[in-house]
N, C-alpha and C positions, 0 to 999 in steps of 0.2 A: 635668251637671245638679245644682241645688244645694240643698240639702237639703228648702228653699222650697218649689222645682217640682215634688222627689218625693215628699212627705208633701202637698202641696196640691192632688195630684190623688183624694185621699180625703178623706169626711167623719172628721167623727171618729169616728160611729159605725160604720164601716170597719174605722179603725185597733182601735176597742175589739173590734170582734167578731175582730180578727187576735190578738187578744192573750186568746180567753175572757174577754171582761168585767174583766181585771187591769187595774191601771195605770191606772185613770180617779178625776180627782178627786172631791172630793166636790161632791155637785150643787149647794152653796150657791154655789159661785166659779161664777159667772155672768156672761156677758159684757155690758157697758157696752151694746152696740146688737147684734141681729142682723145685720146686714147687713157680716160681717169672718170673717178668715180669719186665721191664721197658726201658722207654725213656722220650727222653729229649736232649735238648741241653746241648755239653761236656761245662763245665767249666773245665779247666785244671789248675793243677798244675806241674810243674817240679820240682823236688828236686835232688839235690847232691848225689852222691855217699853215700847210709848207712845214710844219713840225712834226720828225718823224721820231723821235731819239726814244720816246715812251716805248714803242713796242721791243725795245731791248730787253727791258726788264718783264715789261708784259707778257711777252710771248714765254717764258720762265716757268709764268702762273699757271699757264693754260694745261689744264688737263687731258692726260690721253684720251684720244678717240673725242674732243671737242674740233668746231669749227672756228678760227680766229675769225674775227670781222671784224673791219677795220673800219673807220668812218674819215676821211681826211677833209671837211668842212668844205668842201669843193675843189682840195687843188687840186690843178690839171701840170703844174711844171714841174716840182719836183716827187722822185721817186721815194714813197715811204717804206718799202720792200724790196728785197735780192734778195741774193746769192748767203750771206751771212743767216738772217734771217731764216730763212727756208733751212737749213745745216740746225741750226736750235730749235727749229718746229718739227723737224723729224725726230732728233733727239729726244723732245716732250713726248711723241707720239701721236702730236693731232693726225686729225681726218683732212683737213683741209684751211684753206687760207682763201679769204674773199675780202679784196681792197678798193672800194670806190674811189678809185684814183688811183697814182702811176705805181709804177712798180720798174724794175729793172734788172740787167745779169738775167736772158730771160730764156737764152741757151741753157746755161749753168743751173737753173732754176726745173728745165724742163728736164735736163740730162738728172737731179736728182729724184725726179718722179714722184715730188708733192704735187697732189692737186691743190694748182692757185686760179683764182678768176681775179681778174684785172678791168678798171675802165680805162686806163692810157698810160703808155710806156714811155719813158725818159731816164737819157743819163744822168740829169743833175740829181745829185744830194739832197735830201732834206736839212734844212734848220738845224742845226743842234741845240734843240731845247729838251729840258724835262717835261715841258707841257702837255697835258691831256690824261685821259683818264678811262678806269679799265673799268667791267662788265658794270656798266649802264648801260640804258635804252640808249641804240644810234638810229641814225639814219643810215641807209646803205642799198645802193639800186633801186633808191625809191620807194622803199618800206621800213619802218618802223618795227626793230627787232631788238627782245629785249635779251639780258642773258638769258639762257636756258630753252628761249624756243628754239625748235629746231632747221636743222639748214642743210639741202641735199642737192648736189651738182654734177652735171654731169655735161655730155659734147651738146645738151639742149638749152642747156644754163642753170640758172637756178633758182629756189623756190626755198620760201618760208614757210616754214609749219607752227605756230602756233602750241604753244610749251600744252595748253590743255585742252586742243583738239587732234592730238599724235593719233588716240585710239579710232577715234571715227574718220580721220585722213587715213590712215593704214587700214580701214575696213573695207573703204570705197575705194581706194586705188587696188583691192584684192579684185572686188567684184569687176572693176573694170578691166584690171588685168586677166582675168578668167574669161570674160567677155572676150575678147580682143581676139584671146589666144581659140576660145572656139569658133569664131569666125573665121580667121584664119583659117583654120581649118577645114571648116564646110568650104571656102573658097578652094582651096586645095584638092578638096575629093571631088566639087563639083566641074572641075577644070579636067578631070580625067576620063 
């Protein structure tokens, strides 16, 4: 089973209630469309200030069924993500794309049905610089993700899992998924 099928049989708010509320971004990274799903292990990127030209080649690297995550050093004006970008990340075959900072083309982005989470959209351009640097530790939604731990989004947001606590996350989000779902249910038959 591949990391896809076991973390996407929970919402995110599953996984966050497995983890006490830990490990969840911050609520501004929001997803592009509700109607998407994904995980996978982060490959990150970090880029410079307003420098977006790295994830050209970056996103190249990125391995199928990975999540890109991006770190843009705070910018809020120019876009380091579209329409280009998104067409080369389906291509590779990630899970998904998470950009603390803008993004843009956000129709064109939506019409191809990658899940992307964004904190703020703009037309302008990024920089053309070579600057920044691929799967180190970033910062991104306010946590500290390094390559390889894990990253799952959905219309709730998103949430970091921690490369070596996957198994006991995926334990407690079963029990509580099973929980949930009996409840429900006694709710249901007692309603009748």
């Amino acid at each position: 089973m591949t990391t896809k099928e076991m973390l996407g049989k929970f919402s995110t708010a599953e996984l966050a209630d497995a983890m006490r509320g830990e490990n969840v971004m911050d609520v501004e990274i929001r997803p592009i469309h509700f109607n998407m799903k994904m995980a996978g292990p982060a490959f990150t990127i970090h880029l410079p200030f307003e420098n977006g030209k790295k994830t050209m080649d970056a996103v190249l690297e990125a391995p199928q069924g990975s999540v890109i995550v991006i770190s843009t050093s705070h910018t809020k004006h120019r876009a380091v993500w579209g329409d280009v970008r998104t067409t080369m990340a389906l291509r590779q075959g990630v899970s998904g794309v998470v950009v603390d900072g803008p993004i843009r083309d956000v129709n064109r982005i939506t019409e191809m049905g990658l899940p992307v989470f964004y904190r703020y959209i703009s037309p302008a351009s990024y920089h053309d610089s070579e600057l920044g640097e691929i799967q180190v530790p970033v910062e991104c939604g306010g946590l500290n993700i390094r390559p390889g731990d894990y990253i799952a989004g959905d219309e709730n947001g998103v949430v970091v899992i921690p490369a070596e606590q996957l198994e006991t996350v995926y334990a407690a989000a079963e029990r509580k998924w099973e929980a949930d779902h009996q409840l429900k249910a006694q709710i249901v038959a007692e309603a009748r």
